[in-house]
N, C-alpha and C positions, 0 to 999 in steps of 0.2 A: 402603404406598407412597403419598406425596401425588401426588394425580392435578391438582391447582390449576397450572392456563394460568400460570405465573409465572417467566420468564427475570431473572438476575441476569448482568449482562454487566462482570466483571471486566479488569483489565492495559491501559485507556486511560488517559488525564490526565484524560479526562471528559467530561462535554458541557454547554455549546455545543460542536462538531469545531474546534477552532483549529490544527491541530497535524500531526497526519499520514493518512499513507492510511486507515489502519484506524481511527481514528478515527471517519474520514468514514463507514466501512462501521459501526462502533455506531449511529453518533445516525442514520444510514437504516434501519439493522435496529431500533431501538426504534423509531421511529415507525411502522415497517409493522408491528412485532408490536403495537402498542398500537390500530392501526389493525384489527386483525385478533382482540380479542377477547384478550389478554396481555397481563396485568401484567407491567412491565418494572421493573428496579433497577438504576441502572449506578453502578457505584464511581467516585469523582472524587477524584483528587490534590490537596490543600490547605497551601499548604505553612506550618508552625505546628503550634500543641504543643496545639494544644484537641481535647475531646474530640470524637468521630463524631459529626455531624448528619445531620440529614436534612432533604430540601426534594425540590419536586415542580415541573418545568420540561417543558409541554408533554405533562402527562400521565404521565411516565418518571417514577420514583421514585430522586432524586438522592444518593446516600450520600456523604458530604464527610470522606474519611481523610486525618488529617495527619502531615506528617513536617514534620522539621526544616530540610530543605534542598531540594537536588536535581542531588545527586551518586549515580552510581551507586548508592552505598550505601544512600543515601535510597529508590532506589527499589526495591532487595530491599528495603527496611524497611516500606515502602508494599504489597507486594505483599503480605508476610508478615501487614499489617494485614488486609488484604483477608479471605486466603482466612481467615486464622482467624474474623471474623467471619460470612465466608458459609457455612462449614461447617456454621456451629449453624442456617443459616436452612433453611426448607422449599420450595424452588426449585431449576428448576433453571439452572443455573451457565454460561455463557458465560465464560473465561476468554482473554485477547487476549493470548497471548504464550508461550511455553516459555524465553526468558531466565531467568527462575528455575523452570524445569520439576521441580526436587527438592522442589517445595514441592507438586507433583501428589501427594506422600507422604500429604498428609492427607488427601482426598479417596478415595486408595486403599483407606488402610489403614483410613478408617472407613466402608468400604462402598461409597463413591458409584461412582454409573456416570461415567465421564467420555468425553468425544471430544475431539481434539486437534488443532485448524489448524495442523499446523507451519511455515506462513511458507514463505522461502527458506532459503537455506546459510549462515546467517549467520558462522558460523565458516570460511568462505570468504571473505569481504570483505576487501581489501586495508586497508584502512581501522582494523582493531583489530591491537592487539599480540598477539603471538604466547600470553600468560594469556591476554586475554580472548576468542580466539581457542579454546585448551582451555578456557574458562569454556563459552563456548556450545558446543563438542561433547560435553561430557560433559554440559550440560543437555537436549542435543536426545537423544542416547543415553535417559538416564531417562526422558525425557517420552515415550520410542515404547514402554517398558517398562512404563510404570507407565498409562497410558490404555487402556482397554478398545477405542476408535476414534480412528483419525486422518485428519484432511479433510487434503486437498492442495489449494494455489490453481492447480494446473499440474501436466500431466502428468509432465513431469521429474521435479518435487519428489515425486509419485509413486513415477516408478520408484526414485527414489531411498532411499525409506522401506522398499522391499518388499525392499531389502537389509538392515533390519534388522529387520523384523516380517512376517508372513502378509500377501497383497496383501488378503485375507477384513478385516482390518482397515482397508482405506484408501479411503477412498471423494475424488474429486477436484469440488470447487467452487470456480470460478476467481474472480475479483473482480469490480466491479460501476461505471460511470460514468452519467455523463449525456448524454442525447441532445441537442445541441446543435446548432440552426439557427438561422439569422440573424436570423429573428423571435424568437428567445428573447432574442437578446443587446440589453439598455438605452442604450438612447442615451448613456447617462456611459460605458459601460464602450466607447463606439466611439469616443467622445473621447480614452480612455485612450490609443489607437494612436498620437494624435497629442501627445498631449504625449512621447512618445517618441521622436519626429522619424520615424515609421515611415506607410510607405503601405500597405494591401492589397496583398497579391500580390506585395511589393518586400522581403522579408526571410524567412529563418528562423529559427526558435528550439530553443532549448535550456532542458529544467526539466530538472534534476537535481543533488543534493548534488557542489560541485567535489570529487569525492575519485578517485582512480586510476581506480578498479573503475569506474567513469563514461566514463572515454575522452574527459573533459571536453577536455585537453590534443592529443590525438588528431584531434579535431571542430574546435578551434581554428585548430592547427596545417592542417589539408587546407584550410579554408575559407580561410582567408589563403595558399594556394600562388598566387594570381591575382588581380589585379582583377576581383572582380564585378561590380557595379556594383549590388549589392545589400547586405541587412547579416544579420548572424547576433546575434541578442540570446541572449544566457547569462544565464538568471536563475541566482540562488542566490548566498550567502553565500563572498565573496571578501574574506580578507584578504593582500592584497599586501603588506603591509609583513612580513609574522611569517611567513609559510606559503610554503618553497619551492616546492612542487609549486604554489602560484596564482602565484608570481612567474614559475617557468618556462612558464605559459598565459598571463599577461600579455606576456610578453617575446616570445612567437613570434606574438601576437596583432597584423593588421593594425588603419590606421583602421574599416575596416568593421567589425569588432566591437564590441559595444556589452554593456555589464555593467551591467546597470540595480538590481542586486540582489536579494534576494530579495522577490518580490511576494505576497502570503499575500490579500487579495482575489479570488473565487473566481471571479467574473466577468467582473477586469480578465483573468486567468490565460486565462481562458475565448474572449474573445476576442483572444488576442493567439495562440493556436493557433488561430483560425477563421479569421483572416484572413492567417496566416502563408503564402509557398510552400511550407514542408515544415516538418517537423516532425525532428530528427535526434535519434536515443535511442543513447546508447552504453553504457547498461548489461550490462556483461556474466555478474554473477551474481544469481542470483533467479529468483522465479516468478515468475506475472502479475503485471506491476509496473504501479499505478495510473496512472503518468505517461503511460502508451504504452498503456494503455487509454482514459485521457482524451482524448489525442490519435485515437484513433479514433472515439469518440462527437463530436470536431469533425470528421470527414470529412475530416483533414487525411495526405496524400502523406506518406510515412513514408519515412526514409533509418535501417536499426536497425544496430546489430552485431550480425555473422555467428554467431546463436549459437542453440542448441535452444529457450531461451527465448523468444526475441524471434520464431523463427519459427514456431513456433505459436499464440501470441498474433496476428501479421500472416496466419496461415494460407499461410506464403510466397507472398505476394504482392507485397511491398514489394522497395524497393531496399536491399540489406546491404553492409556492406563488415568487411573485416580486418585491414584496414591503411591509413594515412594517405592515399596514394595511392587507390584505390577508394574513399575516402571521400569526395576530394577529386571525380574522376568523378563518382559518382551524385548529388553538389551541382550540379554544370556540367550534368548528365541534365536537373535537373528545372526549370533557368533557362531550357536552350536548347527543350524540348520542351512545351511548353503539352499535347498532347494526352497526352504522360506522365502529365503532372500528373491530370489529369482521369483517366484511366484507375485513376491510386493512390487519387483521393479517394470514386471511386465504393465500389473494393474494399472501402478503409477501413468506411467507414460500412455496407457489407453486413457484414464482420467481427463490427463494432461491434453490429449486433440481432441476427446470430445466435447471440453466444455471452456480449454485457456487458453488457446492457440490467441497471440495476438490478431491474427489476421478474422477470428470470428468474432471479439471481442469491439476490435475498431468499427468493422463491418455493421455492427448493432447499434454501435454510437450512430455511423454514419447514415444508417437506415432512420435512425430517430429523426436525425437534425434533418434530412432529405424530407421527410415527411413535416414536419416545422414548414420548411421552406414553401414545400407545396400547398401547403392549408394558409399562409400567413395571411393570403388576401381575406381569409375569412375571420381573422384574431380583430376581438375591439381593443384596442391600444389608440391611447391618445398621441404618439407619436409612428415615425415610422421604424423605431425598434424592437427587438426582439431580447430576451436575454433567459438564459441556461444557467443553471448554477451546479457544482460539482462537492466531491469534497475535499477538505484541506487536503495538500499536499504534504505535513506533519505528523497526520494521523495516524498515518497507520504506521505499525513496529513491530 
């Protein structure tokens, strides 16, 4: 068994993080394993017909796989590059995703040890057709069968695996943000608020993908019951002309709404929750969902939907609702009551270090694969590798 400090971190687009939650959780996990004595390899998505490169950014050992496109099938094509080249390598294997989990086959079946982040429910999502819907439950199905370990971001997601595997196999490490105070935020990014038309303390917001399972329509709809005299900004990717479900959130939408689109700069993001009055998350299926952990590491008043998810994340402390109405309420809670506010943003940020500090979250990765490392002499594996599996870096929204 190779005992060589050497993680390969598969199923992202790559690094630099441009793109999603998990992402953001690679390029911080390679740089604290790299920072801790680990040779690190992350696969990156290239789209083109040439053959595998390699390049080295910040120390992390870059591997450049290409496909032709990037359509779904491009990225089973992508993955399938992947594992086949990291099977033959002598590391071990970080893999971000179970979407294509029947390709956990080669890893199995030639020995390797693997462990498995299964994400959220994906084939719960309002958002996929009813195939790719059965694509991802027969992949999450394989992937709990075929992995020797499976991480959970959330206790749900948890109990939820232990319906189809020994609980002896699931161990839960939730996800990871940043601790965010006003001296960290750059003088451009407080400018940001104002090319907005937006003040401190005079709006809330909304990050999340406009899709159902979001309650985007929901959030809209309760905020426009009244004059506030405040505004609610929705970022994210609205097309009103082609997409009924944003036509029917534009249509019930007062002037106080504002759809500034999707903003992907991390620090305008950064301060437009720190300076927000609340923060409104309507996600209702998933695990630790990055957005409403981020929003905790800004110390910002939480209004979530009533769901197992979102309340243990908030440690029920926040204001939830279930329906338009109650939604509507706990938005009018947090205008009319200043010491509301203050009460939520304190909670928040106690939440925020005791359970999503990057630095506890990596720290438990790193205690895992530490412990991998230390037992490997005793793994029966037909070869001398190892391999981890993670979940997609797409999933979460």
């Amino acid at each position: 068994m190779n005992k060589e400090k050497h993680i390969a971190i598969l199923g992202t687009r790559g690094l630099p993080a441009c793109h999603g939650g998990f992402e953001t959780f690679a390029e911080r996990f390679a740089l604290y394993l790299v920072e801790h004595g680990w040779k690190v390899t992350v696969y990156c998505q290239k789209e083109g017909k040439s053959p595998i490169e390699e390049r080295e950014w910040r120390g992390v050992n870059l591997v450049d796989v290409y496909v032709a496109g990037d359509t779904p099938l491009h990225t089973i094509a992508y993955d399938y590059k992947c594992v086949k080249h990291a099977v033959k390598q002598k590391f071990f294997i970080l893999n971000l995703g179970y979407n294509t989990g029947f390709l956990n086959a080669y890893f199995r079946f030639s020995g390797h040890h693997t462990t498995i982040n299964m994400d959220g429910l994906e084939w719960k999502r309002d958002k996929w057709p009813w195939p790719v819907k059965v694509w991802f439950y027969l992949n999450e199905i394989l992937t709990c069968k075929l992995g020797n370990e499976l991480i959970a971001d959330h206790p749900e997601i948890a109990r939820h695996l232990s319906t189809r595997v020994s609980d002896s196999k699931i161990t839960t490490i939730a996800y990871g943000a940043d601790d965010i105070s006003r001296n960290e935020l750059v003088e451009a990014d407080n400018r940001f608020i104002d090319t907005l038309g937006l003040k401190p303390n005079d709006y809330f917001v909304v990050i999340a993908r406009p899709v159902s399972e979001n309650s985007i329509y929901e959030i809209v709809a309760a905020f426009s019951q009244q004059e506030r005299g405040k505004k609610l900004v929705v970022l994210g990717v609205f097309d009103f002309e082609n997409s009924p479900y944003h036509q029917k959130i534009e249509a019930v939408a007062s002037d106080e709404v504002v759809f500034p689109g999707a903003i992907y700069e991390q620090g305008y993001v950064a301060a437009l929750r720190y300076y927000s009055l609340g923060y409104i998350h309507g996600h209702r299926v998933g695990g630790t969902n990055p957005s409403l952990v981020e929003s905790l590491g800004t110390g910002s008043a939480v209004i979530a939907h009533d769901n197992a998810f979102n309340r243990w994340v908030t440690n029920d402390e926040m204001l939830y609702f279930s329906t338009i109405d109650q939604c509507s309420n706990n938005i009018q809670a947090l205008i009319d009551n200043t010491l509301l506010r203050d009460e939520l943003s304190i909670a928040s940020k106690d939440r925020f270090k005791a359970e999503f500090t990057w630095e506890k979250v990596l720290g438990e990765y790193l205690q895992h694969f530490e412990k991998l490392l230390s037992t490997s002499t005793g793994t029966a594996t037909t070869n001398e590798d190892s391999s981890i599996l993670l979940p997609r870096s797409n999933a979460k929204s």
